[in-house]
C-alpha positions in Angstrom: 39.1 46.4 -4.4 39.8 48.1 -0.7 40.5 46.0 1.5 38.1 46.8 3.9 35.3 46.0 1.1 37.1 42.7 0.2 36.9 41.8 4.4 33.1 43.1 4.5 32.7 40.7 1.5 34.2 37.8 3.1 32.6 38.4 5.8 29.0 38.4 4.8 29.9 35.1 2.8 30.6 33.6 5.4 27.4 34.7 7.6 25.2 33.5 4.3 27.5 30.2 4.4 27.0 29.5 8.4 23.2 30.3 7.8 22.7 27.6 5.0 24.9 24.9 7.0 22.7 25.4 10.0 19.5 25.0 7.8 21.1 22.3 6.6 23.2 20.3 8.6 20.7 21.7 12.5 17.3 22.5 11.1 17.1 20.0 8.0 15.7 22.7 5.9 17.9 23.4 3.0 17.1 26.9 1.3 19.2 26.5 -1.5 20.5 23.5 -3.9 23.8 21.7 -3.1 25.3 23.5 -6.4 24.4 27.2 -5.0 25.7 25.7 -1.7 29.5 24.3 -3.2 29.5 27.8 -5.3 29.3 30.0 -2.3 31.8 28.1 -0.9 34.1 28.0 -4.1 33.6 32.1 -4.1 34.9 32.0 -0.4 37.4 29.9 -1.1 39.0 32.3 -4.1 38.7 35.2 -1.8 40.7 33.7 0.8 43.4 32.9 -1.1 43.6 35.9 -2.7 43.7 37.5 1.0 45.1 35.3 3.1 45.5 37.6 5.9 42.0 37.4 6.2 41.5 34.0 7.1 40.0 33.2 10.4 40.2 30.1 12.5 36.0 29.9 12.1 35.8 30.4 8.7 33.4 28.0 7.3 36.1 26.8 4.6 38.3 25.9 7.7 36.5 23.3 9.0 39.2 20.7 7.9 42.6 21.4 8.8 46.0 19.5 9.3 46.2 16.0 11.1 47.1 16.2 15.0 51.1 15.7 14.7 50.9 11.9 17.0 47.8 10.8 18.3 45.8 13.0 20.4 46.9 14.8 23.5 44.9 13.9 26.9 43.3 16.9 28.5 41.3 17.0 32.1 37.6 17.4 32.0 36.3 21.0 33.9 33.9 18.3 35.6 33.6 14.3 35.5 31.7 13.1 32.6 30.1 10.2 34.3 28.0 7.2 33.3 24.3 6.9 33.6 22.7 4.0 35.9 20.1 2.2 33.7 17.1 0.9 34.3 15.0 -1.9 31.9 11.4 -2.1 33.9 8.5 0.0 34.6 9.1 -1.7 38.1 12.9 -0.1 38.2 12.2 3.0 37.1 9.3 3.5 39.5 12.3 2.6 42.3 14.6 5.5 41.0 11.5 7.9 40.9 10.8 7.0 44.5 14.0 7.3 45.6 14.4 10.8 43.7 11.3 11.7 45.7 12.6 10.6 49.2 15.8 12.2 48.4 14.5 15.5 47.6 12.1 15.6 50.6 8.6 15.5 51.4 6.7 19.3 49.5 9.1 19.3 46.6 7.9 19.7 43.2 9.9 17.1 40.4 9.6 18.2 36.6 11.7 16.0 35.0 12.9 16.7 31.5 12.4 13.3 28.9 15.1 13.1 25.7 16.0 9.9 23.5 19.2 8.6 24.8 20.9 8.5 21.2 23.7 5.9 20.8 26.9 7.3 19.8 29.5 8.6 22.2 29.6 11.4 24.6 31.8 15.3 23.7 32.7 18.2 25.3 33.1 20.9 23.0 34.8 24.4 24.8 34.5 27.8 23.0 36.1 31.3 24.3 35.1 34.6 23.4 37.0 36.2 20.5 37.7 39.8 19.9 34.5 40.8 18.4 32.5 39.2 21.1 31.6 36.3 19.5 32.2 32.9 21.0 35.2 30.4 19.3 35.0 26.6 19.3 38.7 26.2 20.9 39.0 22.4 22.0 36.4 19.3 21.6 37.3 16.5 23.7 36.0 13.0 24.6 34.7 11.1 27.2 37.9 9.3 27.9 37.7 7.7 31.2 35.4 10.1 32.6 38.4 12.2 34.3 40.3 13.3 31.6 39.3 13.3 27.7 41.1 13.2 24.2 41.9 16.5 22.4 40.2 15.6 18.7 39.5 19.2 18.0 40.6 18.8 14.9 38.2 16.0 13.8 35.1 18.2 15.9 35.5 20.9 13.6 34.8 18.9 10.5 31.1 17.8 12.2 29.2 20.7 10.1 26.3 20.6 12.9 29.0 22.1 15.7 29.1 25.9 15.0 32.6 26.9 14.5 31.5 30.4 16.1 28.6 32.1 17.6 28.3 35.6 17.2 27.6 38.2 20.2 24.0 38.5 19.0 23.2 35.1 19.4 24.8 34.7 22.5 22.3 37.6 23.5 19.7 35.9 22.5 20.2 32.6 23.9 21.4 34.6 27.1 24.9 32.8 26.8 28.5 33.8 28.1 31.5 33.8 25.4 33.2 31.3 27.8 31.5 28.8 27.7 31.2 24.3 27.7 28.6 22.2 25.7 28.0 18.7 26.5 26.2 16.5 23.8 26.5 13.2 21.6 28.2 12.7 18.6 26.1 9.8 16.2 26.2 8.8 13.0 23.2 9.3 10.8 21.9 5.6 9.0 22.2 7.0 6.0 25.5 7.8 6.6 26.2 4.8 8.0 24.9 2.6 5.2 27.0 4.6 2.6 30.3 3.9 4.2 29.6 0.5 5.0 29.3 -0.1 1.2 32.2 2.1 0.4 33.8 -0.1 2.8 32.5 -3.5 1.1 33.5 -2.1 -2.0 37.5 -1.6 -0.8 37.0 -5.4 0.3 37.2 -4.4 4.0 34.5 -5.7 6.5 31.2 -3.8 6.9 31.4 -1.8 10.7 28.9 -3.7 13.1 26.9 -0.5 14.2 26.8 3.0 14.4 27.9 4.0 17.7 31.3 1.6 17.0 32.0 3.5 13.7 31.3 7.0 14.8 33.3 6.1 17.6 36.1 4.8 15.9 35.9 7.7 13.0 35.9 10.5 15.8 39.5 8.9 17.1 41.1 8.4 13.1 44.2 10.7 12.6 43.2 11.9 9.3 39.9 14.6 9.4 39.3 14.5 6.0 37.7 10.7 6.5 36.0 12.1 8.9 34.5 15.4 7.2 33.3 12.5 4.7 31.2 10.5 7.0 28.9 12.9 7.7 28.7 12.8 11.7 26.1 14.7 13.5 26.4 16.7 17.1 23.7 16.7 19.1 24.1 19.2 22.4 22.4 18.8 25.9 24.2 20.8 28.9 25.6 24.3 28.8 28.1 24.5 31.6 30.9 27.0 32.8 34.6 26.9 32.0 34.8 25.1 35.6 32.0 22.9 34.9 28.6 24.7 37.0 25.3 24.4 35.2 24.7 27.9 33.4 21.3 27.8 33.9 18.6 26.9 36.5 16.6 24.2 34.9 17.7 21.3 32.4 15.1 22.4 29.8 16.4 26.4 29.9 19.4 24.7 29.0 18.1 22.9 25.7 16.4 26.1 24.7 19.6 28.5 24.8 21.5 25.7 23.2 18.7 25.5 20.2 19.1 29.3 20.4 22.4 29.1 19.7 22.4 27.2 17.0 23.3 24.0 18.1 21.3 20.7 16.8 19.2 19.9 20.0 17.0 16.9 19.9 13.6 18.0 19.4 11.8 14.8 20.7 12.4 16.0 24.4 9.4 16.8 26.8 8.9 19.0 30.8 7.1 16.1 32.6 5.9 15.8 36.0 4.0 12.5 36.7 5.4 8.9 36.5 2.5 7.8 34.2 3.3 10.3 31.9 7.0 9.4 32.1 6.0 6.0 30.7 3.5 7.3 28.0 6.9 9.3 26.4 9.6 5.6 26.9 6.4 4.0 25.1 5.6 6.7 22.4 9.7 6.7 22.0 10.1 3.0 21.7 7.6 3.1 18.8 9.1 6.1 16.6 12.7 4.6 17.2 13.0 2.7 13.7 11.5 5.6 11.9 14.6 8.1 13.5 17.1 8.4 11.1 19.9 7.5 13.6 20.1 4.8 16.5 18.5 5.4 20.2 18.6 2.8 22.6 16.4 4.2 25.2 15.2 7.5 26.7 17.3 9.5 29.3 15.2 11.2 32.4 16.5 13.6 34.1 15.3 15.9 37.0 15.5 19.5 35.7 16.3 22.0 38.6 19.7 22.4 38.5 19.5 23.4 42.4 17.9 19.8 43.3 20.7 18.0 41.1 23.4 19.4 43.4 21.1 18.7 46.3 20.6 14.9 44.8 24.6 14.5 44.1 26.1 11.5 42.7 27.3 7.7 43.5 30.2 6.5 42.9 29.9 5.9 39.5 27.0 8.1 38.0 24.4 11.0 39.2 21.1 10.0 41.3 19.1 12.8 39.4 19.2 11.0 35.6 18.6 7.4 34.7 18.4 5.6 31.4 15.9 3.9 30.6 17.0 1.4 28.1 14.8 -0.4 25.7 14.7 -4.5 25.4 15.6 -5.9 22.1 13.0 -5.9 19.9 12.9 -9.8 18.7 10.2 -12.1 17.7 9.6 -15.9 17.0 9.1 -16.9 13.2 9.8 -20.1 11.2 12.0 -20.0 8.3 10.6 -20.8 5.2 13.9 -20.8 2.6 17.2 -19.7 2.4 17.6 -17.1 -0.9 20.6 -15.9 -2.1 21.1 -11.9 -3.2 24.3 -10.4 -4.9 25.3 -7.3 -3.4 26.8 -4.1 -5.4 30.0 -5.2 -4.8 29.2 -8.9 -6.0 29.4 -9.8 -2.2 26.7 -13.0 -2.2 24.5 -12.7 1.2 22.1 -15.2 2.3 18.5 -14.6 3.4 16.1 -16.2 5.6 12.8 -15.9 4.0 10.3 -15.8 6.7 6.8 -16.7 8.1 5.7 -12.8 8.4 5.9 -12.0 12.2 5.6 -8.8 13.7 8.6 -7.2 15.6 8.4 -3.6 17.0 5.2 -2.5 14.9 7.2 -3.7 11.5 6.0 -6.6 9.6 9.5 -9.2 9.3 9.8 -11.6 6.6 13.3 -11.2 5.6 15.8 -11.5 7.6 20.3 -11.5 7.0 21.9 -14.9 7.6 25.1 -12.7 6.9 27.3 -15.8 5.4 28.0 -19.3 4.9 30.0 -19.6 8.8 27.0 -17.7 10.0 24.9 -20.4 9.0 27.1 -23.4 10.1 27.1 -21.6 13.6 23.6 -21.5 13.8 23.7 -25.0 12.9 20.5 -23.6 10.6 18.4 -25.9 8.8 15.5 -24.7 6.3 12.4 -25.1 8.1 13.7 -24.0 11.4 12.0 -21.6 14.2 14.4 -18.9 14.8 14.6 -15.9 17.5 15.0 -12.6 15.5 16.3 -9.2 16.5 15.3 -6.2 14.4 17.3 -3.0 14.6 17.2 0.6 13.0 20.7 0.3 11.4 20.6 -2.9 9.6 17.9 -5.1 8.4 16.3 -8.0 10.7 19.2 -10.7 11.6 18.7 -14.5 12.8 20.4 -14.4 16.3 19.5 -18.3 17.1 17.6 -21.2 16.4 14.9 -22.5 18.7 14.6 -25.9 19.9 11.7 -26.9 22.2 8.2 -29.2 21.9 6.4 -26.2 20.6 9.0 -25.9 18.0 10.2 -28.7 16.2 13.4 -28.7 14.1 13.5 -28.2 10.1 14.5 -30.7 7.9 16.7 -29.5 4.7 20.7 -28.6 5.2 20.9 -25.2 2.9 23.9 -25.8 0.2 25.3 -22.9 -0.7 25.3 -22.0 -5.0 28.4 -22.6 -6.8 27.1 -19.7 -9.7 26.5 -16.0 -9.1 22.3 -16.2 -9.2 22.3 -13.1 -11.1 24.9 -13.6 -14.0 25.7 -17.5 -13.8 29.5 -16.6 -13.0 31.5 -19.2 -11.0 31.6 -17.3 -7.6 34.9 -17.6 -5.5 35.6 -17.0 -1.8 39.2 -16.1 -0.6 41.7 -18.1 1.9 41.1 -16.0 5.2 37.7 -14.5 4.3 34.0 -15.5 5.4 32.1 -14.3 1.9 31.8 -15.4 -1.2 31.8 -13.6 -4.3 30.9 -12.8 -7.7 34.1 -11.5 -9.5 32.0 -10.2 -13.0 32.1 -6.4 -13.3 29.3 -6.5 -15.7 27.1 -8.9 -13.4 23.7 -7.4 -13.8 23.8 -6.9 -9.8 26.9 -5.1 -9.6 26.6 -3.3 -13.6 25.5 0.1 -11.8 27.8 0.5 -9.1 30.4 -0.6 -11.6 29.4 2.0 -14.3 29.2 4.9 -11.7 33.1 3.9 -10.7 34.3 3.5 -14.1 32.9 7.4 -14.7 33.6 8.6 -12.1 36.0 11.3 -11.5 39.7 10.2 -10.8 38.9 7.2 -12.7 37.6 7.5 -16.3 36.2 10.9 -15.7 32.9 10.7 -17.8 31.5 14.0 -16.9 27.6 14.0 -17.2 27.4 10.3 -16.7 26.1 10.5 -13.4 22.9 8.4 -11.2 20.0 9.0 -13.0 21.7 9.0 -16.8 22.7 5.4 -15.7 19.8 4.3 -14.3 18.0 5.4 -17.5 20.7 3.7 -19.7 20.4 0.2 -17.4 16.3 0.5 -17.5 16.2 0.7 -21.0 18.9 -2.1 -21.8 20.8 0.3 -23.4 24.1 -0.8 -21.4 25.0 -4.5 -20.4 28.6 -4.3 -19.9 31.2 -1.2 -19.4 32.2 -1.6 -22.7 28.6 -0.7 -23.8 29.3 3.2 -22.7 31.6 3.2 -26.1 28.5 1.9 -28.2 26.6 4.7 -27.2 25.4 7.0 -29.9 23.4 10.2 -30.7 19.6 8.6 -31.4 20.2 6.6 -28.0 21.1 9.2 -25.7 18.2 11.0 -26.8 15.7 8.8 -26.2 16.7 9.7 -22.6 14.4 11.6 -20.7 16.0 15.2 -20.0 18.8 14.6 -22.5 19.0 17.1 -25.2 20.9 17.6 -28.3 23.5 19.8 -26.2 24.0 17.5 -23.4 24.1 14.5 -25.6 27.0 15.7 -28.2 28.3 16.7 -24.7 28.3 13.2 -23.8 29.5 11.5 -26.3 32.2 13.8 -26.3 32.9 13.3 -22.7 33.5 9.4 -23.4 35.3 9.3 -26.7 38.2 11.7 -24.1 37.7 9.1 -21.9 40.0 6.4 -24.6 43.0 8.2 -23.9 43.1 7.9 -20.1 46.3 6.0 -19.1 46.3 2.1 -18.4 45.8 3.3 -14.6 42.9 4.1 -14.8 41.9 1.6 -16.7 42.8 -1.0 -14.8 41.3 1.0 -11.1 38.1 1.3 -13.5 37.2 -1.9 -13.7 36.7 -2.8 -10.1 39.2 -5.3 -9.2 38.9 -5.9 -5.7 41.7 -4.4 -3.6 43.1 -2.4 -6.7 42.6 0.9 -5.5 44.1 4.2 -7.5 48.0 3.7 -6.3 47.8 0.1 -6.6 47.0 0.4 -10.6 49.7 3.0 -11.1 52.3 0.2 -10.1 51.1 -2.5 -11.6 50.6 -0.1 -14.6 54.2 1.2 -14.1 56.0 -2.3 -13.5 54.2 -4.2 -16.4 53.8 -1.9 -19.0 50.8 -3.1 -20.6 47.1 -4.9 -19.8 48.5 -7.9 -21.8 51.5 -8.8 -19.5 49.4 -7.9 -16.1 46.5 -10.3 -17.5 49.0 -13.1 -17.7 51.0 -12.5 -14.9 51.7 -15.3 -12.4 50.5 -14.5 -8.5 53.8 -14.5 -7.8 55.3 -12.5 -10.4 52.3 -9.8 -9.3 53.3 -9.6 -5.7 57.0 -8.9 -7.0 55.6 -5.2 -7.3 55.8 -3.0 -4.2 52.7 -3.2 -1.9 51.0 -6.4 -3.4 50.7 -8.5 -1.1 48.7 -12.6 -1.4 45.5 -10.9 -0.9 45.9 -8.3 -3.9 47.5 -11.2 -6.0 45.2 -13.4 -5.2 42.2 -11.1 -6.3 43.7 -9.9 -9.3 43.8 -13.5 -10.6 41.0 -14.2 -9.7 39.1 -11.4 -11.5 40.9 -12.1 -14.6 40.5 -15.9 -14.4 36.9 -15.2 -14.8 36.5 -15.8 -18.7 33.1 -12.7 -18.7 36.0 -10.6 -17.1 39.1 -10.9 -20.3 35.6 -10.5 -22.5 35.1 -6.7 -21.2 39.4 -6.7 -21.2 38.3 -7.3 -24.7 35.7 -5.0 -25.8 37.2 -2.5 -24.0 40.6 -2.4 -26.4 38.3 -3.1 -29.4 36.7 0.3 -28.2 40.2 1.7 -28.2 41.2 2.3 -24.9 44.7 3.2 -23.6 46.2 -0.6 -23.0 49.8 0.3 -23.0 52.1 2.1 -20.1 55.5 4.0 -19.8 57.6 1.0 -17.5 58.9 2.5 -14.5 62.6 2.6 -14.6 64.0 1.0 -11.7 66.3 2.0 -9.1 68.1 0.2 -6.4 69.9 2.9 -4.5 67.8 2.4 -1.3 66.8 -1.6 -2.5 66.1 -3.4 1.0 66.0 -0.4 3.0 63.0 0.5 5.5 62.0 4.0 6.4 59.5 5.5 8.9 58.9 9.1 8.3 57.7 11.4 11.5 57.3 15.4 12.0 57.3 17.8 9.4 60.1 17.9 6.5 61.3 21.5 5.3 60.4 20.8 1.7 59.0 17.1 1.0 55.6 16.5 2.0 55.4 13.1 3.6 53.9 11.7 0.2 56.6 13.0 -1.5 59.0 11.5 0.5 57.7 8.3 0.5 57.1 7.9 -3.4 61.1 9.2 -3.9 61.7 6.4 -1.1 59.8 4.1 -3.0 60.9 4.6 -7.0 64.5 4.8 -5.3 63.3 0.4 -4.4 63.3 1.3 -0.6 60.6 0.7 1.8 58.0 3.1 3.9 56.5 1.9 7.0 54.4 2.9 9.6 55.9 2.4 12.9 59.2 2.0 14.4 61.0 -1.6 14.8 64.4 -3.0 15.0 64.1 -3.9 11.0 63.7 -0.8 10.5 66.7 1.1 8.7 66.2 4.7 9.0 64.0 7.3 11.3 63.6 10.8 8.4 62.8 13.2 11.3 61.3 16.7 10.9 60.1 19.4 12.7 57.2 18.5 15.9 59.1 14.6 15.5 56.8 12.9 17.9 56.9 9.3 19.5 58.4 7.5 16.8 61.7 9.0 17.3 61.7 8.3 20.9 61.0 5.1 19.5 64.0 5.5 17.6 66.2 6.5 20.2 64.9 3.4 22.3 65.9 1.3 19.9 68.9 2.8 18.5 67.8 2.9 14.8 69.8 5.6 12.8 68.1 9.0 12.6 68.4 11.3 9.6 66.5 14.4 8.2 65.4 15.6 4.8 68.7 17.0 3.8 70.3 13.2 4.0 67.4 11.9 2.4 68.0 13.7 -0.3 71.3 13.1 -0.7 71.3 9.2 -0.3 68.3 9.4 -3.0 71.0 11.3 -5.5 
């Protein structure tokens, strides 16, 4: 094919690509199916690397690149990105419009532009005009301190609702420059939101607190991959000039070139010119909030001539032509009926406050989180107690205190937590350090879905076709108790599925008799041990050689193998201590699965040696590096200390080997590496 076809080709996949993300990920319109999306993509994808002297920085398959080499670099802002003053009361807020008014001078028309002040944290995103006349995302920075911002460009470009590149035509259209500055919020959807929080549990790590804290922290990680996963959104609202001027004359001009442009623009904003009507919006917002999608905390109000901003200037500390208008906790008064107890996906057991029904922020409560056992001790909550609760969009209503007055008198039963998982009768157990209990069966009814769907899942067992709504089918229809069910599966069963043919059922099958010969790994990061993540079951696969010894190993003889640690000891036992646990151990090598493992052979050439790696090596990728390191018994860490034995330094070294030099720790590259390995 000429090459000028093959670049017309990869061109107009791209444009077909870029329109279906901004359906999408802007316009929430999908055209197409997520398969016809991914195989557009995959077609791209094969093109490029059969013509990689066709790739552009905007391509859509681009969008995740390498890791910034240390941290990110600091980088002025064109103008200050400054705070907003708040206001809480209809009384305040009528004080700020007054003073606008005085300000602006007797005569002067105000039309103030109304938008939901989302909760996530602020961005500047800078694009220059490319060859072609289009306009190239080149930099996205943060707030910082106001004056000067971080450089995560690299993590920006993985937010699919930030264009990558706008052609000439649409900057046309949305009577843009090429040079250009956008202003906007970066949030994290609750969907989004809820799904890492239970990818999180299910790791054993603490659930984030909100939102805004986990978007902010994800923005800031070194590794863009994570946060292409977490499925952050961009959300635009000024258009300024390289040097920082407002492009246009009025706010809401602004909003409509950005929307033209194909940036996500809230659409909840409104042109208003009386106070009265400013209040109807903050009321009408106030209401919709829970039913958003993503977290607002009040509504932002801003005067939209450009001209009078100027004129109105700024404090010290924020501009006198916007104000926030935050909302008030939405809480109400209830008494608590019981305390229940529900087991989580990841057998995580969470109290609940069963309430008298009161009604908070137009919802009817009757539930509400007591979180865990310390939560309740600090409450110092009894059963029968009035409590103050808050309800917000991201999590489900919490108790925030207990009220203690005449008009409400105190309850009268101490709550004892079970000593059984209330779904599967399990003895439950709750690690040294940690505030939650747990149920440690992996066929607990509670947890049998979640647990199936990881067993399957690719990297793991990799069932193919045994995906959501075959289990859910196979769990409804008591088909499946256990794990080890999958391998009693037959023909006349799996048809009895809805949508389950004769095709996709031998197909099936097939797919999980394969499944017997994956290697003990896999196994043993199958069945859901807490803390036993994929690299974690090839050693213990690789030092014990078989499910037999690693089932009767001692904690300590477990944390003799690199990276176990008292916590990962401590869970494996305790998931193998649990007698329903060595029953699916059980079932699962009467179904013939792979139980046995090749024992690493040892090495002691590097055996009490510590390594930090930093830069770029010649030939070793830093994974490679570290697993020679590690089968050769030496050590990788993270950061640079006096225990440490050896700095590997490569190209780009950053801080670390200052460190290094600081501390006078020996510095070596690949080359020496190598030959110490040999």
């Amino acid at each position: 094919m000429a090459q000028t076809t093959v670049a017309k080709q990869i061109e107009a996949l791209r444009e077909t690509i870029r329109y279906h993300e901004h359906l999408y990920y802007v316009l929430d319109t999908p055209e197409i199916s997520d398969a016809e999306f991914d195989a557009l993509m995959r077609e791209l994808q094969a093109l490029e690397k059969q013509h990689p002297e066709l790739v552009t920085p905007d391509s859509p398959t681009q969008r995740v690149g390498g890791k910034p080499k240390e941290g990110f670099a600091k980088v002025p802002h064109s103008r200050a990105m400054l705070s907003l003053d708040n206001v809480t009361s209809e009384e305040e807020l009528r004080d700020w419009d007054r003073r606008v008014r005085q300000l602006a001078g007797p005569g002067e028309e105000i039309s103030y532009v109304c938008e939901y002040k989302l909760d996530g944290l602020s961005m500047a995103l800078r694009y220059q005009e490319a060859s072609d006349g289009a306009a190239r995302l080149v930099m996205g920075l943060t707030r910082g301190d106001g004056m000067v911002g971080e450089d995560v460009t690299t993590n920006v470009r993985t937010i699919r609702s930030v264009p990558l590149s706008i052609s000439a035509a649409k900057l046309k259209k949305a009577h843009l420059p090429a040079n250009f500055e956008v202003r906007g919020e970066v949030v994290m959807p609750l969907a989004a939101f809820q799904k890492a929080n239970e990818e999180r549990e299910a790791q054993g790590l603490a659930p984030a607190a909100n939102p805004r804290n986990f978007a902010a922290g994800t923005i800031r990680t070194l590794e863009p991959n994570i946060v292409a996963q977490r499925r952050l959104d961009f959300y635009a609202y000024f258009a300024l000039t390289p040097t920082g001027e407002n492009l246009f004359t009025e706010q809401s001009e602004a909003l409509d070139a950005l929307t033209a442009a194909g940036f996500r623009v809230n659409p909840h904003r409104e042109a208003i010119l009386s106070f009265n009507k400013l209040m109807d919006y903050i009321n009408r917002a106030e209401q919709d909030r829970a039913a958003l999608g993503y977290e607002i905390d009040g509504v932002v109000i801003k005067v939209s001539s450009t001209a009078l901003q100027q004129r109105l200037g700024y404090t010290g500390r924020a501009p006198r032509w916007a104000v926030a208008y935050k909302f008030t906790a939405r809480a109400g008064i209830t008494q608590v009926e019981e305390i229940r107890v529900q087991v989580g996906r990841t057998g995580k057991l969470t109290p609940v406050a069963v309430l008298t029904p009161v009604s908070i922020g137009g919802t009817t409560v009757s539930r509400a989180t007591l979180h865990n056992a310390d939560e309740i001790e600090r409450l110092g909550l009894l059963i029968g107690d009035w409590v103050k609760v808050e309800r917000g969009g991201d999590v489900i209503p919490k108790v925030v205190e207990v009220v203690d007055d005449k008009e409400h008198p105190r309850g009268h039963k101490k709550f004892q937590f079970p000593r059984h998982c209330p779904d599967c009768g399990s003895d439950i157990v709750r690690t040294e350090g940690e505030a939650d209990y747990r149920c440690v069966n992996a066929d607990c009814p509670a947890r049998l879905r979640e647990s199936l769907l990881h067993f399957a899942s690719r990297g793991v067992m990799n069932i193919e076709g045994l995906g959501e709504a075959v289990v859910a089918q196979l769990l409804d229809r008591k088909l499946v108790r256990s794990i080890a069910d999958l391998y009693k599966l037959d023909m006349a069963a799996l048809l009895s599925l809805e949508r389950i043919g004769e095709k996709t059922a031998r197909s099936l099958l097939h797919e999980i008799e394969e499944s017997k010969k994956a290697p003990l790994n896999r196994v043993l990061f199958g069945l859901g041990i807490r803390f036993v993540g994929e690299r974690t079951a090839q050693l213990l696969a690789e030092e014990f050689g078989s499910m037999d010894a690693i089932l009767s190993a001692s904690q300590e003889e477990l944390e003799r193998v690199n990276e176990v640690g008292p916590k990962v000891s401590q869970s494996i036992r305790e998931f193998f201590d649990e007698e329903k646990n060595r029953q699916l151990v059980e079932h699962l090598r009467k179904a013939g699965l792979t139980f046995t493992a090749e024992k690493r052979k040892k090495s002691s050439q590097l055996e009490g040696l510590t390594f930090v790696l930093t830069g770029t090596l010649p030939n070793l990728t830093r994974e490679d590096a570290k697993a020679k390191i590690e089968a050769a018994g030496g050590r990788v860490s993270g950061s640079v200390s006096k225990k440490t034995s050896y700095v590997v330094a490569g190209e780009e070294a950053g801080s670390k080997l200052d460190k290094a030099h600081e501390l006078k720790v020996p510095v070596i590259d690949e080359a020496k590496l190598l030959e110490m390995l040999e």
